[in-house]
C-alpha positions as protocol buffer text, in pm:
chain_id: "A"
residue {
  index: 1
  type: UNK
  ca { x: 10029 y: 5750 z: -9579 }
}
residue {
  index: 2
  type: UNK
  ca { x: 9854 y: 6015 z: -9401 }
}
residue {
  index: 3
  type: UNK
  ca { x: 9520 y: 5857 z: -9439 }
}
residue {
  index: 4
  type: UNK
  ca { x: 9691 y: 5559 z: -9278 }
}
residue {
  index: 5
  type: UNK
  ca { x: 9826 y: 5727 z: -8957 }
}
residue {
  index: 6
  type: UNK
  ca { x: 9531 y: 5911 z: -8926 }
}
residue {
  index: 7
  type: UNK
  ca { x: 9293 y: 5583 z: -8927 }
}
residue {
  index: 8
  type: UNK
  ca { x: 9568 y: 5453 z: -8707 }
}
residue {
  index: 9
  type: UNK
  ca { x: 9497 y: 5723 z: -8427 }
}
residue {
  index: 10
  type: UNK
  ca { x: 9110 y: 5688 z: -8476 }
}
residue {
  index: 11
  type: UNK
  ca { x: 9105 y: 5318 z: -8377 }
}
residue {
  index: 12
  type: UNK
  ca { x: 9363 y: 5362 z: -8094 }
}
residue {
  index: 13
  type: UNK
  ca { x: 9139 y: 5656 z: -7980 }
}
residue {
  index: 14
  type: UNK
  ca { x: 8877 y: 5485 z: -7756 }
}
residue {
  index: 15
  type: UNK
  ca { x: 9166 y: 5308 z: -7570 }
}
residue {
  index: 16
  type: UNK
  ca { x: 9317 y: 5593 z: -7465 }
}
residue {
  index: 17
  type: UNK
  ca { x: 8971 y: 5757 z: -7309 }
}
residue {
  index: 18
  type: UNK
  ca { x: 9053 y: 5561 z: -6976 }
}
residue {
  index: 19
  type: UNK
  ca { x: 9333 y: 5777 z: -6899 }
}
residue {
  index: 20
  type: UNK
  ca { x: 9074 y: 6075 z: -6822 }
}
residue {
  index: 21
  type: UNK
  ca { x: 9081 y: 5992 z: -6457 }
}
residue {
  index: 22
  type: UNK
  ca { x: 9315 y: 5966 z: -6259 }
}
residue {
  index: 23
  type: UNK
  ca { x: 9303 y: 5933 z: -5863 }
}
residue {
  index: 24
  type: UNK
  ca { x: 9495 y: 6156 z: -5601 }
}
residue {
  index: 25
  type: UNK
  ca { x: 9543 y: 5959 z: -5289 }
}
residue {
  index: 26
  type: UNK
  ca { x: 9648 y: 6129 z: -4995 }
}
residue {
  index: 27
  type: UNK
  ca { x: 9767 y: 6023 z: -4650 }
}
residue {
  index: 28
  type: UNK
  ca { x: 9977 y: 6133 z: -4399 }
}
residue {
  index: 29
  type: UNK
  ca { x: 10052 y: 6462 z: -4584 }
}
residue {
  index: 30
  type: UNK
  ca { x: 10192 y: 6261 z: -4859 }
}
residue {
  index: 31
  type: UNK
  ca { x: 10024 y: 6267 z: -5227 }
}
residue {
  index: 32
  type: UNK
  ca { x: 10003 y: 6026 z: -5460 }
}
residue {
  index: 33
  type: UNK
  ca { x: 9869 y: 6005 z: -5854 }
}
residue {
  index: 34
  type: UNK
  ca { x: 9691 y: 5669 z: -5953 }
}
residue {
  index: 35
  type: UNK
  ca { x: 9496 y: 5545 z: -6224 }
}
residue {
  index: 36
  type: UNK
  ca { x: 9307 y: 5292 z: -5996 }
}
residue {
  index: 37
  type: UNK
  ca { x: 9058 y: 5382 z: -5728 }
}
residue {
  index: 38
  type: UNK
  ca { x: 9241 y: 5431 z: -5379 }
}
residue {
  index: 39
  type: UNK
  ca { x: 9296 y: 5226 z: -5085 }
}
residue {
  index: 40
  type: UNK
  ca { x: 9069 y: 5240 z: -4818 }
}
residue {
  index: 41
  type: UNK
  ca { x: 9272 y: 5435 z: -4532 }
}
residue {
  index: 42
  type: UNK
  ca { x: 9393 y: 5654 z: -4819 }
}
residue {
  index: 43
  type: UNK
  ca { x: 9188 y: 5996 z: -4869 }
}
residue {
  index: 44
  type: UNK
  ca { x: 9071 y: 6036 z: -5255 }
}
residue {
  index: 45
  type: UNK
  ca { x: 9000 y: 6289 z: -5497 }
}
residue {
  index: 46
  type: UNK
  ca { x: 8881 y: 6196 z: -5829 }
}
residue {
  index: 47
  type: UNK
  ca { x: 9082 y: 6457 z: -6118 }
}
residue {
  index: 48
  type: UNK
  ca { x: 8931 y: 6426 z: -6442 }
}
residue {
  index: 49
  type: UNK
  ca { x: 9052 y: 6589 z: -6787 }
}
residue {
  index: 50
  type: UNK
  ca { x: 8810 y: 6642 z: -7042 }
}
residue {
  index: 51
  type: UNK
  ca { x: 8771 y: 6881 z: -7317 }
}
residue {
  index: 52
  type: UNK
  ca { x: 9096 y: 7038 z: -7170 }
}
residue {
  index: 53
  type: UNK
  ca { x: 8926 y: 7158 z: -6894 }
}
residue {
  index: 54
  type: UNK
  ca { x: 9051 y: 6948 z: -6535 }
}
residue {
  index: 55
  type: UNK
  ca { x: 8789 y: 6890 z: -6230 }
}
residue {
  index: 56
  type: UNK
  ca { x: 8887 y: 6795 z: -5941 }
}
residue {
  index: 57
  type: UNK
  ca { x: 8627 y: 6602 z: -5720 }
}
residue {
  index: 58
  type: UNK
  ca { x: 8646 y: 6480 z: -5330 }
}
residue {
  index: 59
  type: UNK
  ca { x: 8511 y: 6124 z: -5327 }
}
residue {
  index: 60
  type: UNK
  ca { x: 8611 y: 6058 z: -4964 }
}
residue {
  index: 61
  type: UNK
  ca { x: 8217 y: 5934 z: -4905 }
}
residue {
  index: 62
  type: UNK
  ca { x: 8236 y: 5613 z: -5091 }
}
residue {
  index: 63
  type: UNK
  ca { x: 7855 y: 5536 z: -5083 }
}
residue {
  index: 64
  type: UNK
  ca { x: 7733 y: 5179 z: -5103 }
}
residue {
  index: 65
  type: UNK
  ca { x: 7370 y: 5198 z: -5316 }
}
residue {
  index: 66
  type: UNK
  ca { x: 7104 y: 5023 z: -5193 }
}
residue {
  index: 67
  type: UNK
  ca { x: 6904 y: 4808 z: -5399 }
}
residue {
  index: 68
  type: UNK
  ca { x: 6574 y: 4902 z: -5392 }
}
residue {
  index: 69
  type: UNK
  ca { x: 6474 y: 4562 z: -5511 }
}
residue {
  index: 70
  type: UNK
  ca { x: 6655 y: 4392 z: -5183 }
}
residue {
  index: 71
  type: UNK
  ca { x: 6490 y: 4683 z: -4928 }
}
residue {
  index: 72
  type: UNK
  ca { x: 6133 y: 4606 z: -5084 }
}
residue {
  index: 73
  type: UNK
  ca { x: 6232 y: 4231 z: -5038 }
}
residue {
  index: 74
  type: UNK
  ca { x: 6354 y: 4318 z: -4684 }
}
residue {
  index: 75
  type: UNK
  ca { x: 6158 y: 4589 z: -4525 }
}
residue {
  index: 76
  type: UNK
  ca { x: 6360 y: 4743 z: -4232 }
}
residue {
  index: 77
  type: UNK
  ca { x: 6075 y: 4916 z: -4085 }
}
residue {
  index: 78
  type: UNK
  ca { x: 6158 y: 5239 z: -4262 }
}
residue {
  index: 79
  type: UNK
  ca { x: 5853 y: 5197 z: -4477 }
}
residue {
  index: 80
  type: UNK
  ca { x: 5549 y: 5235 z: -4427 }
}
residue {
  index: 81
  type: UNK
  ca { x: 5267 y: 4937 z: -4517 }
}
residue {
  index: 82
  type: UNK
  ca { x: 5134 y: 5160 z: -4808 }
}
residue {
  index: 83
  type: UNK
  ca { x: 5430 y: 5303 z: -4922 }
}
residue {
  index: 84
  type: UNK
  ca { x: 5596 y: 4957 z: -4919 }
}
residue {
  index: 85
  type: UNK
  ca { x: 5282 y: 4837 z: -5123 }
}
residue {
  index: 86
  type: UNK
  ca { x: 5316 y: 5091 z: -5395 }
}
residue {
  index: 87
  type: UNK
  ca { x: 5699 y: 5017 z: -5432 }
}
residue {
  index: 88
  type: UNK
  ca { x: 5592 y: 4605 z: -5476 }
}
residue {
  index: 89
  type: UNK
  ca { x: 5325 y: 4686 z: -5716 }
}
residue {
  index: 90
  type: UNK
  ca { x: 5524 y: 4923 z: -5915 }
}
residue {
  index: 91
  type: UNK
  ca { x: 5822 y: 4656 z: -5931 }
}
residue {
  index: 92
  type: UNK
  ca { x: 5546 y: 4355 z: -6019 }
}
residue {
  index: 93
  type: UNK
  ca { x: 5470 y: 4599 z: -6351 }
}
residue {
  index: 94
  type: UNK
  ca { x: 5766 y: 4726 z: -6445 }
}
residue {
  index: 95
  type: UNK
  ca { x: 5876 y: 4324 z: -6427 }
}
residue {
  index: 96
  type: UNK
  ca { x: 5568 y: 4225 z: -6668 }
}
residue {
  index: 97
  type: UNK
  ca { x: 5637 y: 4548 z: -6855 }
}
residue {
  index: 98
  type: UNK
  ca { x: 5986 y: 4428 z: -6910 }
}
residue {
  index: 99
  type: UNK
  ca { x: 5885 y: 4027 z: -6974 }
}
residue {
  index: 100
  type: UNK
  ca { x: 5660 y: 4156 z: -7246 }
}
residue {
  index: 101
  type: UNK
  ca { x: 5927 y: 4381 z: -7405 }
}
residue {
  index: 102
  type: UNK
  ca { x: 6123 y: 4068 z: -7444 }
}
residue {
  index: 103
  type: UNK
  ca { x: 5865 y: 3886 z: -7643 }
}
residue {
  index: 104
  type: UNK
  ca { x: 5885 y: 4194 z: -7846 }
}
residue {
  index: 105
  type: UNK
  ca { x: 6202 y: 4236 z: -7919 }
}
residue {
  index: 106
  type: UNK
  ca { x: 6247 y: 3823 z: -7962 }
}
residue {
  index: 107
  type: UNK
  ca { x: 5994 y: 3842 z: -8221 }
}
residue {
  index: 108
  type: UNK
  ca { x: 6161 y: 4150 z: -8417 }
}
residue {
  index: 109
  type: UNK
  ca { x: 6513 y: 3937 z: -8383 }
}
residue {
  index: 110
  type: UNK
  ca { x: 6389 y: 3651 z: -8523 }
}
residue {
  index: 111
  type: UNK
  ca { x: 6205 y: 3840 z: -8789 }
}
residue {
  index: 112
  type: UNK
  ca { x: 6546 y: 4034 z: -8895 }
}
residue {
  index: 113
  type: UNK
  ca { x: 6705 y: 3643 z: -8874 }
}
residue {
  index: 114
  type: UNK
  ca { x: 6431 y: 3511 z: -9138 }
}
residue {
  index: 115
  type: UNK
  ca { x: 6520 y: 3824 z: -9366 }
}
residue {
  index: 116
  type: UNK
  ca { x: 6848 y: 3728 z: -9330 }
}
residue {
  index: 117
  type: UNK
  ca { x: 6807 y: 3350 z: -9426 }
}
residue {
  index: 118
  type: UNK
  ca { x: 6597 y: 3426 z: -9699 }
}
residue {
  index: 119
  type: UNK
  ca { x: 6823 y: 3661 z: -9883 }
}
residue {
  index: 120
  type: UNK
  ca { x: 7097 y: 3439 z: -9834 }
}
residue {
  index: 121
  type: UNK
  ca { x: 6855 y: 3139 z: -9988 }
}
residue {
  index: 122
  type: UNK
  ca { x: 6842 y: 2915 z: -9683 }
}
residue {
  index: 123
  type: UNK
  ca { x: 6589 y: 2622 z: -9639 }
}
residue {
  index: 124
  type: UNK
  ca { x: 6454 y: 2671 z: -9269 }
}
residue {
  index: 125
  type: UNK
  ca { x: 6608 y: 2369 z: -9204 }
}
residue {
  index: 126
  type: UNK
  ca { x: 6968 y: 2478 z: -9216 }
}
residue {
  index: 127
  type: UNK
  ca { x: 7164 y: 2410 z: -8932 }
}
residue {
  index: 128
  type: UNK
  ca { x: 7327 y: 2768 z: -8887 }
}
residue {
  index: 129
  type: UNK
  ca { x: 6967 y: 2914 z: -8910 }
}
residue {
  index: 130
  type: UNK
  ca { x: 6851 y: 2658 z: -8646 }
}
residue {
  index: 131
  type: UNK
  ca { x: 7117 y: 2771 z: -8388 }
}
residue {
  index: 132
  type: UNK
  ca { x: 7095 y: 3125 z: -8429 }
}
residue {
  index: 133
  type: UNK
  ca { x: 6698 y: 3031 z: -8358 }
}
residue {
  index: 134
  type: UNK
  ca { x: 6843 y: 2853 z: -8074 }
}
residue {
  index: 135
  type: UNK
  ca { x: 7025 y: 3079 z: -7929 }
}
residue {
  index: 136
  type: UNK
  ca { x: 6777 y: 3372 z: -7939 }
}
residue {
  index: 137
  type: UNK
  ca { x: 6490 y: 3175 z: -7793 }
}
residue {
  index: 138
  type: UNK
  ca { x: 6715 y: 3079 z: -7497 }
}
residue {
  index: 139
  type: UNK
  ca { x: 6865 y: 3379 z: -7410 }
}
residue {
  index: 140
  type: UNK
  ca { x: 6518 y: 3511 z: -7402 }
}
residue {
  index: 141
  type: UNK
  ca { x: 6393 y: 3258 z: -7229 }
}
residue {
  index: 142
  type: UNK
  ca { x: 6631 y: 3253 z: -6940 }
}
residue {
  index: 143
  type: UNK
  ca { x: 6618 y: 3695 z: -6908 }
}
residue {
  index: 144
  type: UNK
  ca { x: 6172 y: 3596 z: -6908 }
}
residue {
  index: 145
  type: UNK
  ca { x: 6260 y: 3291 z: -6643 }
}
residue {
  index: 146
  type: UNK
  ca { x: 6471 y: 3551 z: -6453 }
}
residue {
  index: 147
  type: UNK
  ca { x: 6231 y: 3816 z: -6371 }
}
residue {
  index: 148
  type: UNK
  ca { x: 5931 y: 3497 z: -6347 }
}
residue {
  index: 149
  type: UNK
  ca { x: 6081 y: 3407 z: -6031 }
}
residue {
  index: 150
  type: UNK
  ca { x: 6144 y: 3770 z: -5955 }
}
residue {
  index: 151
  type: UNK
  ca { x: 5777 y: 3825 z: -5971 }
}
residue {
  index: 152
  type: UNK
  ca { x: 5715 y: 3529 z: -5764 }
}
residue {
  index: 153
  type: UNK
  ca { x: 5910 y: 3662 z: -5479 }
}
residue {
  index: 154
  type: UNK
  ca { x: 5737 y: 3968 z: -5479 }
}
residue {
  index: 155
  type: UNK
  ca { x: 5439 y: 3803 z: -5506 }
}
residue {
  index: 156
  type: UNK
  ca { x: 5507 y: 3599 z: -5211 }
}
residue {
  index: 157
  type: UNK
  ca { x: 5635 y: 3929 z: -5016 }
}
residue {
  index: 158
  type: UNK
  ca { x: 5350 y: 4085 z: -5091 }
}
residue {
  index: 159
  type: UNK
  ca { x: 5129 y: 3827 z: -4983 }
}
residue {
  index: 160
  type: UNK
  ca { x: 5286 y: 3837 z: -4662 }
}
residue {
  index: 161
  type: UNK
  ca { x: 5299 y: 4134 z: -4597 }
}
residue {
  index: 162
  type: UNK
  ca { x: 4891 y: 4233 z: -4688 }
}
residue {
  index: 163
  type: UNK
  ca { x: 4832 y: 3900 z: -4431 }
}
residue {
  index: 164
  type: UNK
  ca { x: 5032 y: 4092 z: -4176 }
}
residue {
  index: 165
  type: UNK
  ca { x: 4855 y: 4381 z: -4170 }
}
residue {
  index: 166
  type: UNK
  ca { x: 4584 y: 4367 z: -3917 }
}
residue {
  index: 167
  type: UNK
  ca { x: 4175 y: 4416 z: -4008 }
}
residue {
  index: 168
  type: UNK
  ca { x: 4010 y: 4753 z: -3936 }
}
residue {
  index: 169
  type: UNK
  ca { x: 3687 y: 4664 z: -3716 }
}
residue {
  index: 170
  type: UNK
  ca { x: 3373 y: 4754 z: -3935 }
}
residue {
  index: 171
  type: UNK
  ca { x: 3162 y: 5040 z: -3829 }
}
């Protein structure tokens, strides 16, 4: 019976992890506890509970992150050419970096699949082996397609931009 009450409140724990945070909204001189993020014209504080020690955190400056991927892409003019340049090229290989980390880890999944048909004494034929194949090869596939055409556009913006910049006269 024990055993049973205490598996019982090991499986429920990880539901109950949420309730670590909890919001204090405050407006107008009035205060107000919430387990969702506040409303906009409200002022927040983040309270969390962990370890049974509380911390209590002003998160008034909700700050939007910038993708670095979309300010390479757009270039405000905050930049500079060569700074820029080292941001593209550093994207372009940590894209290919990624792309070939894929193939890896495609050809260690399908490698743990064939161990898996062949102690279970499928022909390579068998339908359930075939879609599991399936499936693996497309969903790498589409993440490889994904950061293809993310290359591309780099590419492209980087092509632009080195056209932009204007030739130094030769000595």
């Amino acid at each position: 019976m024990l055993r049973t009450l205490l598996f019982f409140i090991l499986c429920l724990w990880p539901l109950l992890g949420h309730a670590n945070d909890i919001y204090k909204c405050m407006k107008d001189g009035k205060v107000v506890f919430s387990q969702n993020a506040c409303p906009d014209d409200f002022s927040q504080h983040k309270i969390e509970y962990q370890l049974g020690i509380t911390t209590e955190t002003d998160t008034d400056k909700r700050v939007q992150a910038n993708d670095p991927l979309k300010d390479i892409l757009s270039n405000g003019g905050t930049i500079s050419v060569e700074k820029l340049m080292l941001l593209l090229d550093g994207e372009l290989y940590r894209l290919k970096q990624e792309n070939s980390y894929f193939n890896i880890i495609r050809a260690s999944e399908i490698q743990k699949l064939d161990r898996k048909r062949y102690w279970q004494k499928l022909e390579k034929t068998d339908a359930k082996y075939l879609s599991e194949l399936a499936s693996i090869n497309q969903r790498y596939d589409e993440l490889i397609a994904s950061n293809l055409s993310m290359i591309k556009l780099l590419n492209d913006r980087r092509s632009q931009i080195l056209a932009a910049i204007p030739e130094k006269p030769a000595d």
